[in-house]
N, CA, C, O and CB atoms as a CASP TS submission, in Angstrom:
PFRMAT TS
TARGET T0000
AUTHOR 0000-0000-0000
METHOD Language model
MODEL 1
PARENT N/A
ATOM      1  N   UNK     1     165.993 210.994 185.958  1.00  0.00           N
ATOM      2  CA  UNK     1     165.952 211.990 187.011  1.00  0.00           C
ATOM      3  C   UNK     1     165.178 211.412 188.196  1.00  0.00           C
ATOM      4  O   UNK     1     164.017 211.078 187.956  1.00  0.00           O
ATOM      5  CB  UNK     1     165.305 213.316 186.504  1.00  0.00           C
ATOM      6  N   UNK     2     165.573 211.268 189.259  1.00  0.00           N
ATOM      7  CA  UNK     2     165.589 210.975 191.051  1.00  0.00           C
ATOM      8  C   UNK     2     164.122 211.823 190.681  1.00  0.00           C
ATOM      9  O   UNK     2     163.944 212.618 189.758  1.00  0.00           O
ATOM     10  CB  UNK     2     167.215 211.878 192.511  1.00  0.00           C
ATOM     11  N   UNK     3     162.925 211.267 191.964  1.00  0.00           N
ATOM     12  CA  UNK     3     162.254 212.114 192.585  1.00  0.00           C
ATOM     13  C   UNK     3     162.309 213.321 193.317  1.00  0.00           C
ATOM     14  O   UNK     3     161.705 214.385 193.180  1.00  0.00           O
ATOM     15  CB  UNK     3     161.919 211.637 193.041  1.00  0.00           C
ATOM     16  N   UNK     4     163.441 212.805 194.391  1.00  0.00           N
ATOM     17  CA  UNK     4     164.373 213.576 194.781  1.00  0.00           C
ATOM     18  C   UNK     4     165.227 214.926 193.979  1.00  0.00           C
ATOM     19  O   UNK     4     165.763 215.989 194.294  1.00  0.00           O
ATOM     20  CB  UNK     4     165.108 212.655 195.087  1.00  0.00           C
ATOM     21  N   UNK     5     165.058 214.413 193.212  1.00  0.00           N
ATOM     22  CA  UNK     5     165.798 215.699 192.370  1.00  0.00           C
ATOM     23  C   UNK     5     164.795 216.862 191.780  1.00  0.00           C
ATOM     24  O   UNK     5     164.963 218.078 191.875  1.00  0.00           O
ATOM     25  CB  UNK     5     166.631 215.055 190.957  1.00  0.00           C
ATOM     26  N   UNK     6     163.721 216.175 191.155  1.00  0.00           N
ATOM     27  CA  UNK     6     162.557 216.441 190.436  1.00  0.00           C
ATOM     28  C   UNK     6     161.763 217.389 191.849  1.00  0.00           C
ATOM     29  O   UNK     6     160.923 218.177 191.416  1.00  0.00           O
ATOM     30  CB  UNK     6     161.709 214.789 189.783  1.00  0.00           C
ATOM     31  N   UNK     7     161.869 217.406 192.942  1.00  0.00           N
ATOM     32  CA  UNK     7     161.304 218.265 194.250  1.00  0.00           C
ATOM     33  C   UNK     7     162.489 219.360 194.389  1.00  0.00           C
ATOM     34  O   UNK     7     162.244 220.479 194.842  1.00  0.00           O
ATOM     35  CB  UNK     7     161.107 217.212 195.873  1.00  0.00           C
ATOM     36  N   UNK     8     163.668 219.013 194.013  1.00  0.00           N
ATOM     37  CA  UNK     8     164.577 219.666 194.485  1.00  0.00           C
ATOM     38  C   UNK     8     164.533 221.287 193.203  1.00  0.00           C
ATOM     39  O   UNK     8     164.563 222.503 193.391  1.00  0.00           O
ATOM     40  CB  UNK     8     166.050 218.492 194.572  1.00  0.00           C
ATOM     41  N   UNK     9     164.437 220.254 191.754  1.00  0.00           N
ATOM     42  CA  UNK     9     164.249 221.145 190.979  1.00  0.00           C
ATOM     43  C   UNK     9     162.558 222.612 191.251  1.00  0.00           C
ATOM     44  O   UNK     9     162.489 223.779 190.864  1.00  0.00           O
ATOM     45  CB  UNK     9     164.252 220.066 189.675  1.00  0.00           C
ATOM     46  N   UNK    10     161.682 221.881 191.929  1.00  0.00           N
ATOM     47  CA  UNK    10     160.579 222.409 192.058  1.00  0.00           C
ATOM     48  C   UNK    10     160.284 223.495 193.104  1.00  0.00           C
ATOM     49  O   UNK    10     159.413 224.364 193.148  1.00  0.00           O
ATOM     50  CB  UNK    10     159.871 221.471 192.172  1.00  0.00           C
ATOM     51  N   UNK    11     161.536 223.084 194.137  1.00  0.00           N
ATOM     52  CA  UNK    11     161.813 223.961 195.501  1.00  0.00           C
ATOM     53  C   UNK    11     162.444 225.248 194.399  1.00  0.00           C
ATOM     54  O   UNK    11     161.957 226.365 194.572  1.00  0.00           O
ATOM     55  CB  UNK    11     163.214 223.083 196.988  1.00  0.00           C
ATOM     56  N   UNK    12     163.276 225.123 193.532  1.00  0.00           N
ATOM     57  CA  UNK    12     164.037 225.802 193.215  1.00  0.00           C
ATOM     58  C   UNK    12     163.313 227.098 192.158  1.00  0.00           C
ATOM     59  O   UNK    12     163.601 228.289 192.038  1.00  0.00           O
ATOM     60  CB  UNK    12     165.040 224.885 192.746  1.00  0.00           C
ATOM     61  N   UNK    13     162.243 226.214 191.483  1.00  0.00           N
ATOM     62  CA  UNK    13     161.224 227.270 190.887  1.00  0.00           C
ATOM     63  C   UNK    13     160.504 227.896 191.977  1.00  0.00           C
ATOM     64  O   UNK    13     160.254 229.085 191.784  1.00  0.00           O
ATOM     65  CB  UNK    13     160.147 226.633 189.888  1.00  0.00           C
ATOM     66  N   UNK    14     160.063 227.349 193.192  1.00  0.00           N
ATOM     67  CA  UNK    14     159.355 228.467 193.719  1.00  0.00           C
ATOM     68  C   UNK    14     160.308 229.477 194.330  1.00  0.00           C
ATOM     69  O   UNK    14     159.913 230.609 194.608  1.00  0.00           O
ATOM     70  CB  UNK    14     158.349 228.011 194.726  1.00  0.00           C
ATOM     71  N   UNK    15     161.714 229.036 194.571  1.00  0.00           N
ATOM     72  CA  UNK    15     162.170 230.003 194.478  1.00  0.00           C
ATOM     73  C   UNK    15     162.658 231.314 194.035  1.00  0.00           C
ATOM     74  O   UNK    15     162.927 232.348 194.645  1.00  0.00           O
ATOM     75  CB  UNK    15     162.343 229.752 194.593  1.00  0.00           C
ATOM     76  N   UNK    16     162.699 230.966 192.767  1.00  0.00           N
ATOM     77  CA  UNK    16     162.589 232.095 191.536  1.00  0.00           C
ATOM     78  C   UNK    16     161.143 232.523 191.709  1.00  0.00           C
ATOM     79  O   UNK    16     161.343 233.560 192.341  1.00  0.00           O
ATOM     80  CB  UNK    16     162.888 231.455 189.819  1.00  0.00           C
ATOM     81  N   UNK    17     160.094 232.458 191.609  1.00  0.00           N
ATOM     82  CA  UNK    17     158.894 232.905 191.585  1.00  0.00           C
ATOM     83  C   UNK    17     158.723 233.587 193.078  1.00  0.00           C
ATOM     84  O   UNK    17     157.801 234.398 193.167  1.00  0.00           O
ATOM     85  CB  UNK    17     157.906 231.744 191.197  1.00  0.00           C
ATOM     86  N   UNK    18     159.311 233.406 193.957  1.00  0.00           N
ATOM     87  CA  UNK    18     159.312 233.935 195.203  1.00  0.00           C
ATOM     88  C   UNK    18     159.783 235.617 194.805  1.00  0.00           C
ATOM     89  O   UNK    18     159.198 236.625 195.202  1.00  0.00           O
ATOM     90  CB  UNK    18     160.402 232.983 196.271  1.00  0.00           C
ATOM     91  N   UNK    19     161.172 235.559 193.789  1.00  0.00           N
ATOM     92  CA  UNK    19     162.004 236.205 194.399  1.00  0.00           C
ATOM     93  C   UNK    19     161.474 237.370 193.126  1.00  0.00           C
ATOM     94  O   UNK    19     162.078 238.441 193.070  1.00  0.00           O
ATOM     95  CB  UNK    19     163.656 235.513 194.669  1.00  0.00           C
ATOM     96  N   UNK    20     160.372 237.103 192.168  1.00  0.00           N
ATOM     97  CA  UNK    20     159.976 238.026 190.870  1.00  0.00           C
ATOM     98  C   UNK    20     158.464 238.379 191.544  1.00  0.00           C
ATOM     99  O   UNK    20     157.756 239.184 190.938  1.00  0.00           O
ATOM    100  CB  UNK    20     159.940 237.060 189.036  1.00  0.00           C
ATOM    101  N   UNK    21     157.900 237.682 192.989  1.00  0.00           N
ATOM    102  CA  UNK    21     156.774 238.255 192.856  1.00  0.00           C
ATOM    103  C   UNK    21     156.795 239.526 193.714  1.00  0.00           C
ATOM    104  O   UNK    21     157.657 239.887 194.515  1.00  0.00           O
ATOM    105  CB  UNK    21     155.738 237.330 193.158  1.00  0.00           C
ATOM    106  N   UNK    22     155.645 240.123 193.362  1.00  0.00           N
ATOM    107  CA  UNK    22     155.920 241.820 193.729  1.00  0.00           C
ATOM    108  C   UNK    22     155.289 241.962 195.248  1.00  0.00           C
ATOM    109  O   UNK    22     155.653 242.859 196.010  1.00  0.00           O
ATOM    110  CB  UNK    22     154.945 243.086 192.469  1.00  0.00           C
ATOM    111  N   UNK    23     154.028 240.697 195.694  1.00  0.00           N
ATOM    112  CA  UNK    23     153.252 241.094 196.597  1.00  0.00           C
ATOM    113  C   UNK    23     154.111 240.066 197.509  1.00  0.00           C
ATOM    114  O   UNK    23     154.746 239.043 197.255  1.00  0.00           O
ATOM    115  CB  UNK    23     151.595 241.009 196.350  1.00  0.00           C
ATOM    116  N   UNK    24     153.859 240.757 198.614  1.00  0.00           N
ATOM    117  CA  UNK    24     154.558 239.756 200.041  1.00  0.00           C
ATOM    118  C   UNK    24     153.779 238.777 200.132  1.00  0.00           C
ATOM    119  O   UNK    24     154.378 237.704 200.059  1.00  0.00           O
ATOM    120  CB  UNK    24     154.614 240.401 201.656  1.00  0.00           C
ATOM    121  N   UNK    25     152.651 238.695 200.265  1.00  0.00           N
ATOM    122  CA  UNK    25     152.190 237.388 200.695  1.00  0.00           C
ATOM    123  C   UNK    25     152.532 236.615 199.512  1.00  0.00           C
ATOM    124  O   UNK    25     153.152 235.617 199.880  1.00  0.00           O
ATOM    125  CB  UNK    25     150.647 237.295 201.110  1.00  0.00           C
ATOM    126  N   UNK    26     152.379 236.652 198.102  1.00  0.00           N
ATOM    127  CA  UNK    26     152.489 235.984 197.360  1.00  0.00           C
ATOM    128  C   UNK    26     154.300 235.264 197.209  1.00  0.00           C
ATOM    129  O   UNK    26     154.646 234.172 196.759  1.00  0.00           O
ATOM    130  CB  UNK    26     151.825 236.767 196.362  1.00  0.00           C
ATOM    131  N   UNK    27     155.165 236.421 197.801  1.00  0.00           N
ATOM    132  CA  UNK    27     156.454 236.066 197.675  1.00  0.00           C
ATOM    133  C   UNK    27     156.463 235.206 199.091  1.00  0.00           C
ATOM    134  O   UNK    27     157.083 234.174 198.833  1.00  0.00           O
ATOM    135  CB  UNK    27     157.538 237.392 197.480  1.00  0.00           C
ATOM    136  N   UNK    28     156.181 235.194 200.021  1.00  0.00           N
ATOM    137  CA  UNK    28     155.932 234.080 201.784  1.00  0.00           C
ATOM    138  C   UNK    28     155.692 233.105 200.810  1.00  0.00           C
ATOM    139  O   UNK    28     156.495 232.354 200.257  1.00  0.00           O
ATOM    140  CB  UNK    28     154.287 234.363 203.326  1.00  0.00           C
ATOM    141  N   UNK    29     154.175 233.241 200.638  1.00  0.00           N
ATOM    142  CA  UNK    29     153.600 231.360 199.739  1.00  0.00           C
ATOM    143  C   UNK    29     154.409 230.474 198.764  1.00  0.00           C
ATOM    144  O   UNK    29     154.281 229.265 198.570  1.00  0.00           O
ATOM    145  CB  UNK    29     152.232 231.521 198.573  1.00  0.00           C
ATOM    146  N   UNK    30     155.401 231.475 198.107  1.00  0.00           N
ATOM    147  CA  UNK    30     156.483 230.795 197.024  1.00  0.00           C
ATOM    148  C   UNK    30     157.730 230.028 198.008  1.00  0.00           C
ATOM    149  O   UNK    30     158.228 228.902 197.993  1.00  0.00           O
ATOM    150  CB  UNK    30     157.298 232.232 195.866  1.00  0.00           C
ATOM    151  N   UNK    31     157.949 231.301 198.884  1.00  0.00           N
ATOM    152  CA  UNK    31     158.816 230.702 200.185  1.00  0.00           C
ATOM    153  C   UNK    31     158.443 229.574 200.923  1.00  0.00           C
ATOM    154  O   UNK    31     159.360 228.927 201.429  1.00  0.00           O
ATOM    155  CB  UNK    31     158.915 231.627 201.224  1.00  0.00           C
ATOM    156  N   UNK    32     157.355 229.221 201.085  1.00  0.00           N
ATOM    157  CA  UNK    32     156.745 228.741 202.085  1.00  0.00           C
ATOM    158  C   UNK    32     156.886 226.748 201.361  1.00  0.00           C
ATOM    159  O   UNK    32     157.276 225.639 201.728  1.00  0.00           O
ATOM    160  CB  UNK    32     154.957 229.721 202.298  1.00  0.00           C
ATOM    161  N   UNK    33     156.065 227.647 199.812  1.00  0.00           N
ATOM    162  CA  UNK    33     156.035 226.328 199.233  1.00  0.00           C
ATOM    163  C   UNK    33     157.844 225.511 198.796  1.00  0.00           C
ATOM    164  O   UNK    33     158.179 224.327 198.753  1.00  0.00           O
ATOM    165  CB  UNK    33     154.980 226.641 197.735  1.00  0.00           C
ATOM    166  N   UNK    34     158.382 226.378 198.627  1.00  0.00           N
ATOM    167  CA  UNK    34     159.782 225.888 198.405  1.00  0.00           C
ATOM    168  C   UNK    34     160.311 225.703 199.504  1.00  0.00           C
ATOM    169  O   UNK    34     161.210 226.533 199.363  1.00  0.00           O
ATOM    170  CB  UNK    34     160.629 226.675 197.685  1.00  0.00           C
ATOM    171  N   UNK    35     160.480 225.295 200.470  1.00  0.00           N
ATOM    172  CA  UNK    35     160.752 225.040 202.094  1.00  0.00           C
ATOM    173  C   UNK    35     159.689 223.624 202.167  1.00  0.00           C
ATOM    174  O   UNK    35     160.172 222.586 202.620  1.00  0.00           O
ATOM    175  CB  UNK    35     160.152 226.680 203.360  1.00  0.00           C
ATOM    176  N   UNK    36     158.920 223.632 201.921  1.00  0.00           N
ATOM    177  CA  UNK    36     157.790 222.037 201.494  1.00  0.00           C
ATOM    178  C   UNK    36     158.522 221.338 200.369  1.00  0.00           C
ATOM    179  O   UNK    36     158.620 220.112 200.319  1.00  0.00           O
ATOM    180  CB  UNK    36     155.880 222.432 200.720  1.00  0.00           C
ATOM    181  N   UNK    37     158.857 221.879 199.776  1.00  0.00           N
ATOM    182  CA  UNK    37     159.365 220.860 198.850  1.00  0.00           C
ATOM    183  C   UNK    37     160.760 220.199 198.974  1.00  0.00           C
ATOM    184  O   UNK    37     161.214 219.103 198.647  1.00  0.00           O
ATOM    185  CB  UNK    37     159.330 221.428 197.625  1.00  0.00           C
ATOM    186  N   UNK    38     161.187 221.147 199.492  1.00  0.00           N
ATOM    187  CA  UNK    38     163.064 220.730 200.114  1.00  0.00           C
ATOM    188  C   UNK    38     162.849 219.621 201.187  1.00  0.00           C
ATOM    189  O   UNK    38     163.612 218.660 201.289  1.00  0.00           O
ATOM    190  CB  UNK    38     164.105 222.343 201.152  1.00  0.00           C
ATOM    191  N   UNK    39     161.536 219.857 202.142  1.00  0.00           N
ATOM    192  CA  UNK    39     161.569 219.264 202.954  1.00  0.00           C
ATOM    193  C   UNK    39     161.161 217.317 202.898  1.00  0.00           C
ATOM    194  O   UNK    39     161.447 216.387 203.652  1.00  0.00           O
ATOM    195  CB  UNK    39     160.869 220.172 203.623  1.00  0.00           C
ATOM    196  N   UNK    40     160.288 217.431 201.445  1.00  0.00           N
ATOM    197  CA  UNK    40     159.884 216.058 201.119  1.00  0.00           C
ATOM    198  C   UNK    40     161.136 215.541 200.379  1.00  0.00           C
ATOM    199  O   UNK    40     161.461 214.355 200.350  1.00  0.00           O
ATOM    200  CB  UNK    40     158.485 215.969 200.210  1.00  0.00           C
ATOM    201  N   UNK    41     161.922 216.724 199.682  1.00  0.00           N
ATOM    202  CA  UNK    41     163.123 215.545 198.881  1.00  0.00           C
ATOM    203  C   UNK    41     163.872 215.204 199.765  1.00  0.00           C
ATOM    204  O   UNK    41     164.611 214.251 199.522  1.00  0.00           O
ATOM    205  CB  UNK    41     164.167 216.026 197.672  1.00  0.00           C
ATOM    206  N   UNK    42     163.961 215.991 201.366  1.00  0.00           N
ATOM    207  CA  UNK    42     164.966 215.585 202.420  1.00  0.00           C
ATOM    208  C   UNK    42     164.481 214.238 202.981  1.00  0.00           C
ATOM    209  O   UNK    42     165.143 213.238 203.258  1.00  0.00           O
ATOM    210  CB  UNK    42     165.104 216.710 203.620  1.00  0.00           C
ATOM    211  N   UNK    43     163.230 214.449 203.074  1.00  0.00           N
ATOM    212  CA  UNK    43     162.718 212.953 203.655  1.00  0.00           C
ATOM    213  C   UNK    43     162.530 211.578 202.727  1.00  0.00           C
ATOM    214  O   UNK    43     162.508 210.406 203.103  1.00  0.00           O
ATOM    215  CB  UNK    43     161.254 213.187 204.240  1.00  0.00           C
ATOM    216  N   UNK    44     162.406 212.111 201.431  1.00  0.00           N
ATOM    217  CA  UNK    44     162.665 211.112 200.143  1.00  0.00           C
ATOM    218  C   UNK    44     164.079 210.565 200.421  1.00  0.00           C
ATOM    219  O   UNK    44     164.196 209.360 200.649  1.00  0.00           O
ATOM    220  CB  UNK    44     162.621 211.944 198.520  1.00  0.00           C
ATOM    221  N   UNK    45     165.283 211.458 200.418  1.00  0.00           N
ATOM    222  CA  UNK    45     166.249 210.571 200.537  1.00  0.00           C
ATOM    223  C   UNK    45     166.581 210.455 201.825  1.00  0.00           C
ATOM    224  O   UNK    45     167.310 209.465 201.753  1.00  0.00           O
ATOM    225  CB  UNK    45     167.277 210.831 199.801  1.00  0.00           C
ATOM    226  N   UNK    46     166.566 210.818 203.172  1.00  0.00           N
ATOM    227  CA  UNK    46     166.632 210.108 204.278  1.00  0.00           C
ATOM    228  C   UNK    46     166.016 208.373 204.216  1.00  0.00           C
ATOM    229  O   UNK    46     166.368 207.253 204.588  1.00  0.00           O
ATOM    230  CB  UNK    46     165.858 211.037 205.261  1.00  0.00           C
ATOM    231  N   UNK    47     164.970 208.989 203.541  1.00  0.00           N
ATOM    232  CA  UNK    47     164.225 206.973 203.635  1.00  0.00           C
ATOM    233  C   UNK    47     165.062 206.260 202.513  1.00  0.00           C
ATOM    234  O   UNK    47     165.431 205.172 202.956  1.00  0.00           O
ATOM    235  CB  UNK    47     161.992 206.655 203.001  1.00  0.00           C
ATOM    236  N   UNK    48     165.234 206.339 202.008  1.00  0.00           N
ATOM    237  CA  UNK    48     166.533 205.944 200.533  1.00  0.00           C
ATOM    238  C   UNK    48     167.407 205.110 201.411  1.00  0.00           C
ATOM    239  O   UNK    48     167.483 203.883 201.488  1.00  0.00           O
ATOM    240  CB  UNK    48     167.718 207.587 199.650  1.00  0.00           C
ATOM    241  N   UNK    49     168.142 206.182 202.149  1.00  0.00           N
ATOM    242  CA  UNK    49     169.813 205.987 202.961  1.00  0.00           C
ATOM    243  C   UNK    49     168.958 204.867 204.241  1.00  0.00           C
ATOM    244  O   UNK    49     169.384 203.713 204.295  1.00  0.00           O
ATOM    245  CB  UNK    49     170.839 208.132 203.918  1.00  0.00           C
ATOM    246  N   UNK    50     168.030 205.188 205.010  1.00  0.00           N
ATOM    247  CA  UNK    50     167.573 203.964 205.454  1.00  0.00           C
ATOM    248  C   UNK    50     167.023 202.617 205.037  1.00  0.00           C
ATOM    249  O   UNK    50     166.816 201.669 205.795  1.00  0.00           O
ATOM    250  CB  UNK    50     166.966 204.251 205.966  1.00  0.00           C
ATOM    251  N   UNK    51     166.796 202.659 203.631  1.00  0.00           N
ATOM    252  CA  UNK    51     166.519 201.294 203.229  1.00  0.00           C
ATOM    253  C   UNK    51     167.848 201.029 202.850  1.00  0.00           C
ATOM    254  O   UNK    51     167.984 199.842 203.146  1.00  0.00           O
ATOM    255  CB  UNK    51     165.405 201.036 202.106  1.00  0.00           C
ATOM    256  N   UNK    52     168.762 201.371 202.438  1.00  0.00           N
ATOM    257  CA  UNK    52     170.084 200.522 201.753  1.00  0.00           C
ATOM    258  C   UNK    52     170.579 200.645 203.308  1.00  0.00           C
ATOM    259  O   UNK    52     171.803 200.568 203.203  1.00  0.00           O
ATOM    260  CB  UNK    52     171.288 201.369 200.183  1.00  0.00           C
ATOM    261  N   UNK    53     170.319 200.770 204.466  1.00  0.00           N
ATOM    262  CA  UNK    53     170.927 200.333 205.730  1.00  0.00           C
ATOM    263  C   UNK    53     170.374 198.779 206.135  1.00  0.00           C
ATOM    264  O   UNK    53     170.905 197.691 206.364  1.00  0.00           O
ATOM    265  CB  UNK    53     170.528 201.475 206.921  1.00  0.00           C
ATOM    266  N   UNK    54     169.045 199.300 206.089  1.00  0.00           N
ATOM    267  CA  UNK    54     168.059 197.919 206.054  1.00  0.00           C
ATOM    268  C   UNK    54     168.197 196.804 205.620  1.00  0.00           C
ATOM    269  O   UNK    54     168.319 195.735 206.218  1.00  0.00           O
ATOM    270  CB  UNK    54     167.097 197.988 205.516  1.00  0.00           C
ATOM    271  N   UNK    55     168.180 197.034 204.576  1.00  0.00           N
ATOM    272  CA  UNK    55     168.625 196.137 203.202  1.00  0.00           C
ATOM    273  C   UNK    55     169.869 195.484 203.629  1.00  0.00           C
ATOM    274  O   UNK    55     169.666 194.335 204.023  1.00  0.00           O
ATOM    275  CB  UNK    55     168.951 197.086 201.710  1.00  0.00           C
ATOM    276  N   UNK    56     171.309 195.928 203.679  1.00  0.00           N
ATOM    277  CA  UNK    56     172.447 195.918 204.491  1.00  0.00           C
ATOM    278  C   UNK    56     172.184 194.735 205.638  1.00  0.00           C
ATOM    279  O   UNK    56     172.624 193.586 205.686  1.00  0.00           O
ATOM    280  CB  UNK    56     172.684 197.436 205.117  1.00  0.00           C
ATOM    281  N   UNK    57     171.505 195.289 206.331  1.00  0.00           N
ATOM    282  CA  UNK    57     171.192 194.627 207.965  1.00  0.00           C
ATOM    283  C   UNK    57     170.790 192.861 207.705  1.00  0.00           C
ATOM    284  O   UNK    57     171.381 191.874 208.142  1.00  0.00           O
ATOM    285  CB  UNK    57     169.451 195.636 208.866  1.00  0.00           C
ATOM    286  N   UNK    58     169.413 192.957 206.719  1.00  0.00           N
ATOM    287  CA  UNK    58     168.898 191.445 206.348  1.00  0.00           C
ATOM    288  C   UNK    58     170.111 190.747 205.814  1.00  0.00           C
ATOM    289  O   UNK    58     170.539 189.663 206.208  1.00  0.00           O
ATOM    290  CB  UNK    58     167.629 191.386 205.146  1.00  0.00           C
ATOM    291  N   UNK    59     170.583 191.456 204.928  1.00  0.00           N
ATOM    292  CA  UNK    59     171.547 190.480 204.242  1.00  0.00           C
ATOM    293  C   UNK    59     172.728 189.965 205.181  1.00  0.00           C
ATOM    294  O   UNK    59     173.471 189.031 204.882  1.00  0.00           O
ATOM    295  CB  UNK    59     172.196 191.203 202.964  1.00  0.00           C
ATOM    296  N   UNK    60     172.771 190.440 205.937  1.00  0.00           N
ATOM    297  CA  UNK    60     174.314 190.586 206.856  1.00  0.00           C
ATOM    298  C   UNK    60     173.469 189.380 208.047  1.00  0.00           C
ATOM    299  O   UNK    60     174.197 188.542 208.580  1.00  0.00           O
ATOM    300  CB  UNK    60     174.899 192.844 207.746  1.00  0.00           C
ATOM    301  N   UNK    61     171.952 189.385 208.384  1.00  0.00           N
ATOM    302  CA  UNK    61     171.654 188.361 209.093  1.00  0.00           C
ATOM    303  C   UNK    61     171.365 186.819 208.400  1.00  0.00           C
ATOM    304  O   UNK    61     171.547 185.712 208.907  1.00  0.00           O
ATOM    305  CB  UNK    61     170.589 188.854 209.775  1.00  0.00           C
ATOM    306  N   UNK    62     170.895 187.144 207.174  1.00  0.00           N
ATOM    307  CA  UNK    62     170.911 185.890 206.493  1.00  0.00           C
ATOM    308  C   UNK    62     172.321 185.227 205.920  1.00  0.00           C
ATOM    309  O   UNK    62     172.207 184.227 205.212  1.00  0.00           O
ATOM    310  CB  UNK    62     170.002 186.090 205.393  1.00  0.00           C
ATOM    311  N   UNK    63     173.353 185.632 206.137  1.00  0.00           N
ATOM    312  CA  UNK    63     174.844 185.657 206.045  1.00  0.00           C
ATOM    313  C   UNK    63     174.847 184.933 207.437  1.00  0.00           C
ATOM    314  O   UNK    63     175.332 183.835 207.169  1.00  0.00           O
ATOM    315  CB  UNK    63     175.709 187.273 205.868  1.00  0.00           C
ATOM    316  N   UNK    64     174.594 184.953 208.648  1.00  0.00           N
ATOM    317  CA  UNK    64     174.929 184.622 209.402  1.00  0.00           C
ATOM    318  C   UNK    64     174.551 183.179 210.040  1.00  0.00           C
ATOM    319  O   UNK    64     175.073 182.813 211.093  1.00  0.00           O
ATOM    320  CB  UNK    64     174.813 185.505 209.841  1.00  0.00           C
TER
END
């Protein structure tokens, strides 16, 4: 299991815990925290898809 996935799964519990808690602020903070966590697996694999570009790039100059 991806890191990426493992945040994705974790966004997804605070979402359930968002959506069973009774007090608002406590249901915001579940929201809040699951919106943080989506947001690091988005940037986990954005940097992913930029290193296999990277990666890509060297090889394609040492090819040359």
């Amino acid at each position: 299991m991806s890191t990426a996935t493992i945040y994705r799964n974790n966004a997804d519990a605070q979402r359930a815990a968002a959506a069973a808690a009774t007090l608002a602020n406590r249901r915001e903070m579940h929201e809040r925290s699951a919106m943080a966590w989506d947001e690091m697996a988005q940037s986990l694999e954005d940097t992913a898809k930029l290193a296999i570009v990277n990666a890509a790039a060297k090889a394609e100059r040492k090819d040359a």
